[in-house]
DOMARPA-906060 format. One line per field, with one value per residue (C-alpha): x, y, z; chain. Coordinates in Angstrom, 3 decimals. Last residue first. Example, Ala and Ser with C-alpha at 12.3 -4.5 7.8 and 13.67 -1.06 7.14 Angstrom:
BEGIN
px <- (13.670|12.300)
py <- (-1.060|-4.500)
pz <- (7.140|7.800)
chain <- (A|A)
END
This chain:
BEGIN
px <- (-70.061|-72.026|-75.147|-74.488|-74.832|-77.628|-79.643|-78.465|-80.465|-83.216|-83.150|-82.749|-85.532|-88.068|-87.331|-87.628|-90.872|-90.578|-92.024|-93.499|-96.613|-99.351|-98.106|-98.191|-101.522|-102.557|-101.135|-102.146|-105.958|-107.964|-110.243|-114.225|-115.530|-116.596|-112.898|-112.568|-113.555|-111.218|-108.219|-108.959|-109.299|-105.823|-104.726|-106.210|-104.717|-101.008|-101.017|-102.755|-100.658|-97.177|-97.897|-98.562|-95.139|-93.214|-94.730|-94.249|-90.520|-89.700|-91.845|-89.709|-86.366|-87.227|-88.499|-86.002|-83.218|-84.650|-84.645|-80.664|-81.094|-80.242|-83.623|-84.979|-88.606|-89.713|-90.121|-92.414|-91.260|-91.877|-90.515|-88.050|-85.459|-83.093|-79.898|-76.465|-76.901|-76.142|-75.006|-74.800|-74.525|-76.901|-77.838|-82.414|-81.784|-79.678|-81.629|-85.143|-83.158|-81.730|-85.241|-87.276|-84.721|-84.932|-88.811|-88.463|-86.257|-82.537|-80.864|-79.252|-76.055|-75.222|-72.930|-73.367|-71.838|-70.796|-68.398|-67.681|-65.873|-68.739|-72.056|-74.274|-72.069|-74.402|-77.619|-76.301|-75.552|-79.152|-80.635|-78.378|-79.667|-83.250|-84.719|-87.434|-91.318|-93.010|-93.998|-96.677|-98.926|-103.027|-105.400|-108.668|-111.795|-112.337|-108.695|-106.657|-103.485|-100.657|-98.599|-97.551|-99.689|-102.477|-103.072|-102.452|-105.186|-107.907|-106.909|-107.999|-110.824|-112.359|-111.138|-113.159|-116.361|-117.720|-120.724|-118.804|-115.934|-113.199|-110.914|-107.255|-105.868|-103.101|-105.156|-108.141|-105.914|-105.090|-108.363|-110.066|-107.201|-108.461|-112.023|-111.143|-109.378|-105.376|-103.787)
py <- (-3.493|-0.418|-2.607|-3.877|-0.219|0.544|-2.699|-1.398|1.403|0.182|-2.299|0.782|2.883|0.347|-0.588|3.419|3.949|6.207|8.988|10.533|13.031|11.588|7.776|8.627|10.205|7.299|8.135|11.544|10.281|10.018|12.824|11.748|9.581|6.038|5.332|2.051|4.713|7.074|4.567|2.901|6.388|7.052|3.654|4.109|7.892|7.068|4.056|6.722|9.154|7.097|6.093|9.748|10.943|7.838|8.496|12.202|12.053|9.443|12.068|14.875|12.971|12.220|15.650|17.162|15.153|15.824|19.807|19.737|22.826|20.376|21.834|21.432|21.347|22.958|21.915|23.163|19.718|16.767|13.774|10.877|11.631|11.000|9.897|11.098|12.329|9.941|9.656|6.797|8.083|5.494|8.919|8.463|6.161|8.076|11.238|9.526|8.267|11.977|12.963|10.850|11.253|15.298|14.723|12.661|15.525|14.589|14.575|18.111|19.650|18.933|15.978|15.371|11.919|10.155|12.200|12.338|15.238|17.403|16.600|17.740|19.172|21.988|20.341|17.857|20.780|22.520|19.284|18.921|22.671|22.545|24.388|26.996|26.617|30.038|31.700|30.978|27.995|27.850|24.719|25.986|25.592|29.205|29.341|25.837|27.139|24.777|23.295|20.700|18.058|20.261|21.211|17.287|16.742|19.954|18.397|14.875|16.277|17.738|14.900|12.522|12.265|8.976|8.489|9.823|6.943|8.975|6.300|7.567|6.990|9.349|12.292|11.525|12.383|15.682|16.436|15.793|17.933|20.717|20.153|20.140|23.702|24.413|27.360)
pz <- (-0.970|-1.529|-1.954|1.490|2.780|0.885|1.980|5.666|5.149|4.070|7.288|9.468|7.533|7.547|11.620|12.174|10.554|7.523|6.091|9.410|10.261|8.018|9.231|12.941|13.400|14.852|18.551|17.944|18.577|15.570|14.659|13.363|15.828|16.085|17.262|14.377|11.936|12.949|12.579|9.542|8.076|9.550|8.375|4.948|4.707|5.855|2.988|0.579|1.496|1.781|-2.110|-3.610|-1.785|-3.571|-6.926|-6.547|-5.329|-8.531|-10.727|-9.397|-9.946|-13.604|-14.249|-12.390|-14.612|-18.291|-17.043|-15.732|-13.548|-10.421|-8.727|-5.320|-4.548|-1.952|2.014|5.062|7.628|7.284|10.125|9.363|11.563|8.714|8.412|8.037|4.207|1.116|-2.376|-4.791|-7.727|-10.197|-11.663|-11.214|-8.073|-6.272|-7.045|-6.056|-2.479|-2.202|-2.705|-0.115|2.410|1.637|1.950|5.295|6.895|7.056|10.426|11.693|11.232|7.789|6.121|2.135|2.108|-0.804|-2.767|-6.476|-8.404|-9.649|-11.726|-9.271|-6.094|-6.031|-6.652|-3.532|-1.391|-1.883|-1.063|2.323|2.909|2.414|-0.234|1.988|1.961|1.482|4.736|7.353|7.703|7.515|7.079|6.328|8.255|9.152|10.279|11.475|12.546|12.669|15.767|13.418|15.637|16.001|12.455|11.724|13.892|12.522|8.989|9.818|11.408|8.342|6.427|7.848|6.594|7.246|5.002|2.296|2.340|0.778|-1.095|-1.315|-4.990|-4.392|-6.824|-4.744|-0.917|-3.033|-4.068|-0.854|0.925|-1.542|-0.348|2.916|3.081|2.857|2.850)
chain <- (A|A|A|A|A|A|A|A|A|A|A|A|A|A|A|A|A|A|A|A|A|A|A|A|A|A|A|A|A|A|A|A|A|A|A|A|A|A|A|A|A|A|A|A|A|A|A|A|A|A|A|A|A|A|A|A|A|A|A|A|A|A|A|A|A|A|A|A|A|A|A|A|A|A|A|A|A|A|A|A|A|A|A|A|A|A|A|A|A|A|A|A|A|A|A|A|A|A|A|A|A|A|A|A|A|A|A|A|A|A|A|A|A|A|A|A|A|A|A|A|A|A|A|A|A|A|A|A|A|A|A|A|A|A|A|A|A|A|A|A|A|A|A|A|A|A|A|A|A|A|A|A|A|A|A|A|A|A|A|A|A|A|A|A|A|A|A|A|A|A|A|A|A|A|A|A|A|A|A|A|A|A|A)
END
C-alpha cells in the first residue's frame, strides 16, 4: 500500500519539488488509482499480490553468461521496467541483447536477479537512476499540469508520463540508435 506521505518520500528521494501550498499528491494518487484500475482505501493506494519476475527478464538471467543470442522473443511487448532493465543490462555487459519492443506501459514488476552480486548492483543502480529521472520529469509535468487546471487531479490526458516510460517518437529513434550501433 501506498499513502501520501510515502508517495511524498518517494517523489523527495527523485528530487521532485512538493510545492506545499498546492498539495497535490493526494490527487495524484486517487488518478493513477483510476488509471491502473487501483483501489484507493482510506487514502492509501492499494494493489493485490506480490509483483511477479517478468518472463523476457527471467529469460535473459537464464541465458546470462551462455552462448550469445540477441533477441529474447515472448508473446507480448516489453513492459517499460523490462525496457528499462534490458537497456541497464546491455549497458552494464556491453551484450547487446534485445526483446521485440515495448509498449511502454508499467505494470506490478520485481526485480530480477542474474545471481552475480557485483552485476545486480550495477544493473539495479542503472534501473534506479533511470526510474528516479522519469519521476521527477513525470512529476513536474503532472504538477505543471494540476496547477495550470486550478485543481488538484489532472485530467487522464496528463497523466501520461506517470503511466508510460517512453513516448513512442523517443523509443523509435532509440531504437534505431541501437540498430545503427549494431552495424
Amino acid at each position: 500500500m501506498v499513502d501520501e506521505h510515502r508517495m511524498e518520500t518517494i517523489l523527495e528521494g527523485a528530487g521532485c519539488n512538493i510545492d506545499p501550498e498546492h498539495r497535490t499528491v493526494g490527487g495524484f494518487i486517487d488518478q493513477l488509482a483510476k488509471l491502473l484500475k487501483y483501489s484507493v482505501i482510506e487514502g492509501k493506494l492499494t494493489f493485490e499480490g506480490p509483483a511477479p519476475v517478468h518472463c523476457e527478464c527471467r529469460l535473459l538471467a537464464e541465458v546470462h553468461g551462455r552462448a550469445a543470442i540477441q533477441y529474447i522473443g515472448v508473446s507480448k511487448l516489453s513492459c517499460g521496467f523490462c525496457d528499462i532493465y534490458f537497456e541497464a543490462y546491455r549497458q552494464a555487459t556491453g551484450v547487446n541483447i534485445f526483446t521485440s519492443g515495448t509498449h511502454s506501459q508499467t505494470s506490478p514488476w520485481i526485480f530480477p536477479r542474474i545471481e552475480e552480486s557485483e552485476l545486480d548492483s550495477t544493473i539495479e543502480e542503472r534501473v534506479r537512476s533511470k526510474l528516479l529521472d522519469k519521476i521527477n520529469r513525470g512529476w513536474k509535468l503532472y504538477s505543471r499540469a494540476s496547477l495550470s487546471s486550478q485543481s488538484t487531479d489532472a485530467s487522464e490526458k496528463d497523466m501520461g508520463p506517470w503511466t508510460t516510460i517512453y513516448d513512442e517518437k523517443a523509443l523509435r529513434e532509440e531504437a534505431m540508435a541501437e540498430m545503427r550501433q549494431l552495424g
